[in-house]
N, C-alpha and C positions, 0 to 999 in steps of 0.2 A: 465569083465562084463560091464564094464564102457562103454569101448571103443565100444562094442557090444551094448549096449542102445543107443550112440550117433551114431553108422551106420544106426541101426534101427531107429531112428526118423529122421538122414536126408533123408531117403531113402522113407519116406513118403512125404516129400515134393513136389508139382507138378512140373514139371519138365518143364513149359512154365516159370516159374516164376524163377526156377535156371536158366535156359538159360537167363529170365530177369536180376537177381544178377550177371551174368557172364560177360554180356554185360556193365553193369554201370562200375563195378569194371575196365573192358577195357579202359573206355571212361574217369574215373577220374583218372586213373594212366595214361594217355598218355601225351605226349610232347604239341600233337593239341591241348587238351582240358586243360593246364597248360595256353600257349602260350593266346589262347582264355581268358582264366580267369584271366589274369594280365591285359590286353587290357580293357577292360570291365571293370575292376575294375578303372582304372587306369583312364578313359574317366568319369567312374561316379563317382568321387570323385572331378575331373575336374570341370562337370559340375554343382554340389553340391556345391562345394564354388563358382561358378559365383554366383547361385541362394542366398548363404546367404550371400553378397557382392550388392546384387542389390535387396533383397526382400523389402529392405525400400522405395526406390523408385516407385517399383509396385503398392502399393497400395497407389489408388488413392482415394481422397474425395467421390467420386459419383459412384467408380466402386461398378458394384453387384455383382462380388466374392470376395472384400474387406474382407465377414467373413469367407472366405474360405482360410486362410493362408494357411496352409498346404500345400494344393493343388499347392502352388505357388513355392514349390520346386521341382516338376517336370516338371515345365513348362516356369520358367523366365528364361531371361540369358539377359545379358549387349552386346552381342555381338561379345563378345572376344572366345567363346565358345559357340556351341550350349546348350540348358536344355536335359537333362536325356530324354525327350520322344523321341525327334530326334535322341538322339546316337542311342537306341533301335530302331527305326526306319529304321537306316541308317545299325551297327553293327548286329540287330538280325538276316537278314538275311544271312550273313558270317558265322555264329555261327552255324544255321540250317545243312548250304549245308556243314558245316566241317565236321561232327557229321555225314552224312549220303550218303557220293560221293560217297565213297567203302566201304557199309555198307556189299554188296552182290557178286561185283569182287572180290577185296580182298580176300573173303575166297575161289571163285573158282580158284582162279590165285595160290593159294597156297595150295589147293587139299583137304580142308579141307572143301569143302562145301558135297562132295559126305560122307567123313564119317559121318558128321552131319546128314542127312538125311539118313543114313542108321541105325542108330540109332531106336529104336522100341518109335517113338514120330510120331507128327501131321507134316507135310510135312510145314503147313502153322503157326507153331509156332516158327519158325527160324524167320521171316518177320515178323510177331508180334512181339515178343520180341526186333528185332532190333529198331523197333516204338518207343515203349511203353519204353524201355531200355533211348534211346535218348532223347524221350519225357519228362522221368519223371528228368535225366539231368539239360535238356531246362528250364523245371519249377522251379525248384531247383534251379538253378542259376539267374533267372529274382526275385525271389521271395527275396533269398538273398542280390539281390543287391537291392528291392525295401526295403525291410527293413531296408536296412544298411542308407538308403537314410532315411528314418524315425526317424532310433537310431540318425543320426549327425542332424537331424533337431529339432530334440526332445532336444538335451544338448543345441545343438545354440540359439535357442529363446524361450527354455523352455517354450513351450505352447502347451498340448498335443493334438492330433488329435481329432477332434468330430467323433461319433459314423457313420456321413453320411461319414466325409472325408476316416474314414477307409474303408468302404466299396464300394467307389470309386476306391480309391488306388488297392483292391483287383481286383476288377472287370479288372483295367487297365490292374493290370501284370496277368489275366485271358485271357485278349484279346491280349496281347503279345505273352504268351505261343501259343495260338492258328496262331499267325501270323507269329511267326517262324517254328513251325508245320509244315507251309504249305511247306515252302521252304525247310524242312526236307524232307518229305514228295517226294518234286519233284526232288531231289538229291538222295534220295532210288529211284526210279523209272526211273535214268537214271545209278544210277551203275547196275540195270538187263540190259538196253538195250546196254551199252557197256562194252564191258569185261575188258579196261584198266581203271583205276582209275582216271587218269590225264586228260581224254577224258570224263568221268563223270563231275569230278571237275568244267572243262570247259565249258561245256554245260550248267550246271547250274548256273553258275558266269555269261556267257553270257546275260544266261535270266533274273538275278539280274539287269545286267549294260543296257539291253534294257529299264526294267520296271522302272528303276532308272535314266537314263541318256535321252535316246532316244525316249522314248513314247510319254514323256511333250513335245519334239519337234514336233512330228509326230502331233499329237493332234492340238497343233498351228497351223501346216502347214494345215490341216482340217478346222480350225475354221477360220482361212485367206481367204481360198475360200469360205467358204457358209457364211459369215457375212452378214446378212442383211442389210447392208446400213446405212447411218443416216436418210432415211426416211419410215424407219420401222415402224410398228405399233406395242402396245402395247406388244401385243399376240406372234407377229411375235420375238420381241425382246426374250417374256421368252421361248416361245420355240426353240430357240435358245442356249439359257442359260442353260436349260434342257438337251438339246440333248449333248454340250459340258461336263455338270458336268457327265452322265450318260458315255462318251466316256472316260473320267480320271476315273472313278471308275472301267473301267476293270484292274487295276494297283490296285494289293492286300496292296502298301504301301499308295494307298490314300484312301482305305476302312478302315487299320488300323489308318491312322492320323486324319480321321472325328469321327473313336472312339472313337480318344485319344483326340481330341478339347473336344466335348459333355461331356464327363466322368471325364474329368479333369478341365473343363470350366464351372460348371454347367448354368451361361447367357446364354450358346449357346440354342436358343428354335427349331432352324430351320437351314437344310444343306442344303438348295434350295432356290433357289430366291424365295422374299415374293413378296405382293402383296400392295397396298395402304390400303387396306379394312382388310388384316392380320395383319396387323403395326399398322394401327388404334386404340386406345385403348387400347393395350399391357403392361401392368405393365414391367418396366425393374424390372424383381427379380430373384431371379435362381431358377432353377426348381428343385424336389424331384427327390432324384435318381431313382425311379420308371418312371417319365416321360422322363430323361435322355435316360434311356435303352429303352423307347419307340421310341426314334427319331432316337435311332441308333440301333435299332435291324434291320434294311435291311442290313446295312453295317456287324454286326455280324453274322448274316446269310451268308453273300455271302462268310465271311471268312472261317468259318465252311466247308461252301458248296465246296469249293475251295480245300480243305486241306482233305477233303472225297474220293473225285474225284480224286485226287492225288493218295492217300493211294489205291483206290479201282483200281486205273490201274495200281500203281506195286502188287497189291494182284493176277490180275487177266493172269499179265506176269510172277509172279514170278509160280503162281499155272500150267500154261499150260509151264513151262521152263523145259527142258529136260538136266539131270545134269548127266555127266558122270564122269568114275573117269579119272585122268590122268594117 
């Protein structure tokens, strides 16, 4: 009777959500996501003793995040090491495209996508679930490690977080989760377009090593030709400046790094060139985290937006994908 109750109550459960439980269970018992989580660990513990090794020196007499210690452990570093928000920066996306190259080959290459979908389920809860499976992963692991960054800062200078620094720190690994997302996101949508794995992989590592290596070149070579001169005028110079910051922010790692300035910087008031007449007057103090997220909600949006867009064109190749058996 026993055994008969526990079939009957797994057998209630929805079955987007066990193909969810099927996928993690995949993802934390594998080699890639062990390998992944040593590396990660192993860079922010790294970059945690740089920051409690040089956090005396950071703070300075006159600076206005001075009362924001906290804060100052995900963001200092002596040099020798980048701080925690750069690894993430540099590693989250690696972590995304692992989690998701042959989220979708994979199972066709081994015959296993036709029975799946033969199955009496939703065609588009396989592709869900592998998201949402990855996704909640991704979160899982930025969050552990932003806490664990928390626990060793919390013993080392015993001075615990104020109620704003915690809710930055959230916010941050909120805007992480979403930045690796994207890169998830666009490694599912090239394992539909190619059937080999190692050709997904690539594809998506490529468009890492463009947005990460290649762009800031390209950009320059841009802002080389159209430089207006040393005898620009005012106007002339910031739009300029505009047109240039606007051309780096199609690069989703400098939408996440003006995030991660603003949200973990609270000084920062402005991501754009000011103006004599905006300076004028200006209290140097830091801003409430409600003004913070006002300066950078275009950059949270565009990441969102980004990572939408992503998701909705492998939703809409995987929905019109014609899947046979072998």
């Amino acid at each position: 009777m026993r055994k008969e109750g526990q079939t009957m109550k797994y057998s209630t459960h929805h079955p987007f959500w066990v193909m969810v439980q099927k996928e993690v269970s995949d993802h934390i018992r594998s080699w890639r996501f062990l390998i992944l989580l040593f590396i990660l660990a192993l860079t922010c513990m790294g970059s945690l003793y740089t920051a409690l090794t040089t956090i005396g020196d950071a703070i300075k007499p006159n600076d206005p995040d001075g009362s924001f210690l906290f804060l100052k452990l995900f963001t200092v570093s002596d040099g020798t090491l980048p701080s925690f928000t750069v690894f993430i920066s540099f590693l989250g996306p690696l972590l995304g495209i692992a989690l998701g190259f042959d989220a979708v080959n994979s199972e066709q290459n081994k015959g296993t996508l036709s029975r799946i979908l033969s199955q009496p389920v939703h065609r588009d809860y396989l592709l869900n679930a592998k998201f949402v499976s990855a996704l909640l992963v991704i979160g899982g692991l930025l969050f552990m490690l932003g806490f664990l960054v928390m626990g060793f800062g919390l013993i080392a200078i015993g001075i615990p977080p104020t109620a704003e620094e915690f809710l930055r720190i959230i916010c941050y690994l909120l805007v992480g989760v979403f930045y690796v997302g994207f890169w998830l996101n666009l490694s599912i949508f090239f394992s539909l377009k190619f059937r080999q794995a190692a050709t997904s992989a690539l594809a998506a590592v490529a468009i890492w090593l463009f947005f990460s290596v290649f762009y800031n070149m390209l950009v320059n070579l841009i802002g080389k030709s159209l430089n207006p001169g040393p005898f620009a005028t005012t106007y002339q110079i910031i739009n300029y400046q505009k047109f240039m910051l606007n051309l780096l922010r199609f690069a989703p790692s400098e939408l996440f790094n003006e995030a991660t300035t603003t949200l973990l910087m609270p000084s920062v008031r402005s991501l754009g060139s000011l103006t004599m007449e905006q300076v004028q007057g200006a209290i140097p103090s830091p801003l409430p985290l409600g003004q913070s997220l006002m300066v950078v909600w275009p950059q949270l949006t565009g990441l969102i937006a980004a990572t939408l867009i992503c998701f909705a064109l492998s939703y809409f190749s995987f929905m019109r994908r014609e899947v046979r058996s072998r």
